[in-house]
C-alpha positions in Angstrom: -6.3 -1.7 -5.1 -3.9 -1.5 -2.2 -3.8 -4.1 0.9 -5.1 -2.2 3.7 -1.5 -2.7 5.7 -0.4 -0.7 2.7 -2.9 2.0 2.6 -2.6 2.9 6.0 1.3 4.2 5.3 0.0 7.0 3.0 -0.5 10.2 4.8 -3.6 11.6 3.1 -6.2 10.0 0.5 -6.6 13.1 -1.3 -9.8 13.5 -4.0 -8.9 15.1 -7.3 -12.1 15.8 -9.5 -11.7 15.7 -13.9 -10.0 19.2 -14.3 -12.2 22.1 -15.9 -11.8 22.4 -19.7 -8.7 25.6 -19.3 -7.3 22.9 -17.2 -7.4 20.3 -19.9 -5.9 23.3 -22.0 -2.9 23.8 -19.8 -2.1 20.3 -19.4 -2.4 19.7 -23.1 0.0 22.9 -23.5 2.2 21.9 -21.1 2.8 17.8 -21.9 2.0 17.5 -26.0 4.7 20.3 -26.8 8.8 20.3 -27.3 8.9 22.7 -24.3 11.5 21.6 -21.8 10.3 23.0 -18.1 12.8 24.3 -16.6 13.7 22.4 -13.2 15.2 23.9 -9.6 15.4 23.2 -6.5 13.2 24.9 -4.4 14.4 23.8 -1.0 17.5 21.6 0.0 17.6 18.3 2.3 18.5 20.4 4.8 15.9 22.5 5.0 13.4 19.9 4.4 14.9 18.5 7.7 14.4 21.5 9.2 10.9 21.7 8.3 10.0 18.2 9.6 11.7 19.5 13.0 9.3 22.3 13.3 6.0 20.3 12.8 7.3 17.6 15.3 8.2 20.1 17.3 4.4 21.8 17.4 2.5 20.9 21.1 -0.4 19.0 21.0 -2.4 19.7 24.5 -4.2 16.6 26.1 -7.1 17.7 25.3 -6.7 18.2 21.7 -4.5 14.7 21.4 -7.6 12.5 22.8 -10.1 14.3 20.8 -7.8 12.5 17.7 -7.6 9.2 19.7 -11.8 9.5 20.4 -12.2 9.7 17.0 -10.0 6.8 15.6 -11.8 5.1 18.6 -15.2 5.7 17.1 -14.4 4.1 13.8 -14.5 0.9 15.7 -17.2 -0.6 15.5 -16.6 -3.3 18.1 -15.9 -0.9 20.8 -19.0 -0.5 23.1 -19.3 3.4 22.8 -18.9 3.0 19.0 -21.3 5.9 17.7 -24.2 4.1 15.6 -23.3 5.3 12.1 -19.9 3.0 12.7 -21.4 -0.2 13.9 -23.9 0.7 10.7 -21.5 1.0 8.0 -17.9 0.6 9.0 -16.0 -2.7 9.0 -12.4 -2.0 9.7 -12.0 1.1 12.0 -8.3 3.2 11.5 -5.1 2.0 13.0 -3.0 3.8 15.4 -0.9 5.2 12.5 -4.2 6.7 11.6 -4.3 8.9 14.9 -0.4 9.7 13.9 -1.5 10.5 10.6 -4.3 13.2 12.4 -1.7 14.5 14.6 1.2 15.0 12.3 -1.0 16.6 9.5 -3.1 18.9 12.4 0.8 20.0 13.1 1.4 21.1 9.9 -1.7 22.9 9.6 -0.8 25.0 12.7 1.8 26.4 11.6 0.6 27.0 7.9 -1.6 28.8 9.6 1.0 30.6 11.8 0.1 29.2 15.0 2.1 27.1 16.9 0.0 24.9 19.0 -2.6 22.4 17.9 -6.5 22.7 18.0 -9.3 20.5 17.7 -10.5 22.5 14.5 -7.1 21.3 13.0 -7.8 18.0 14.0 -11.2 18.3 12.1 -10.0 20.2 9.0 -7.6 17.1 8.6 -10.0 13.9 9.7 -11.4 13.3 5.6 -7.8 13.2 3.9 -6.2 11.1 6.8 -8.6 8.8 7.3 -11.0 8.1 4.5 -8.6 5.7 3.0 -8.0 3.8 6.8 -11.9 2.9 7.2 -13.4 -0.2 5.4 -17.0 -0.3 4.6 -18.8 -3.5 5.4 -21.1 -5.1 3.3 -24.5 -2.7 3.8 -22.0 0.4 3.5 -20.9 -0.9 0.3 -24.1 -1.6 -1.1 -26.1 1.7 0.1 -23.3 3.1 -1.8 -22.5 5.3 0.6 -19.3 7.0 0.8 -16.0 7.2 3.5 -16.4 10.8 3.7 -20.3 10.5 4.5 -19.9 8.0 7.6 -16.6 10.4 8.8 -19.1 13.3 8.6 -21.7 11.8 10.5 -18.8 10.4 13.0 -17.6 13.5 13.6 -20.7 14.5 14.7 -21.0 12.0 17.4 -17.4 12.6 18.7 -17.6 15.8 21.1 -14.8 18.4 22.1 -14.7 17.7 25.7 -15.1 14.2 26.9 
């Protein structure tokens, strides 16, 4: 395990399940055999760059930006409008980098998705990958068992739209 200082630097804490049995096949295919993949570039540095210009460049309306900060907010558990599920189950609430993290990947999403300004739905469709690794259970999350994704769902619950 990671310190928390450097868990927080990674964008998403994605969840990859044991791959299906064709899976297994194609990976076994793929890595036991004296087939060489062949290897290209599918974008230069330059369009990389250009890429990262266009998310940054996506608007975030006010509204949209402090529904990201209300919801880093509400992982703390000392804050006094802390929904109960936090004070419950959360130790450690997400940094600011987390409410980056929210943004940034809420960006990206946009325009994936061919729009080029940021909603809250973005914001929501992000909040598990970007922040399930920046929350630290206390002891009675720990030992209900219950998981990072379970007390974001119920967070999100408590965190409306409009303030």
């Amino acid at each position: 395990p990671l310190p928390e200082a450097q868990l927080d630097r990674f964008l998403f804490k994605l969840k990859v399940g044991f791959p299906e049995r064709e899976e297994l096949h194609s990976i076994l295919e793929r890595t036991t055999q004296g087939n060489d993949p062949e290897i290209r570039a599918v974008v230069d540095a330059e369009e990389i760059q250009a890429m990262r210009q266009l998310a940054l460049d996506v608007p975030v309306a006010r509204h949209v930006q402090d529904y990201a900060i209300r919801v880093v907010e509400a992982t703390h558990p000392d804050l006094k409008d802390a929904p109960d599920v936090t004070k419950k189950y959360i130790r450690y609430g997400a940094s600011p980098r987390g409410a980056q993290g929210l943004v940034l990947a809420a960006k990206v999403r946009a325009v994936m998705d061919g729009r080029f300004n940021v909603s809250v739905d973005d914001i929501r469709h992000v909040l598990k990958p970007t922040l399930r690794h920046r929350i630290i259970l206390n002891f009675e999350g720990e030992a209900e068992g219950i998981s990072q994704d379970k007390v974001l769902d119920q967070l999100l619950q408590s965190v409306r739209e409009g303030r």
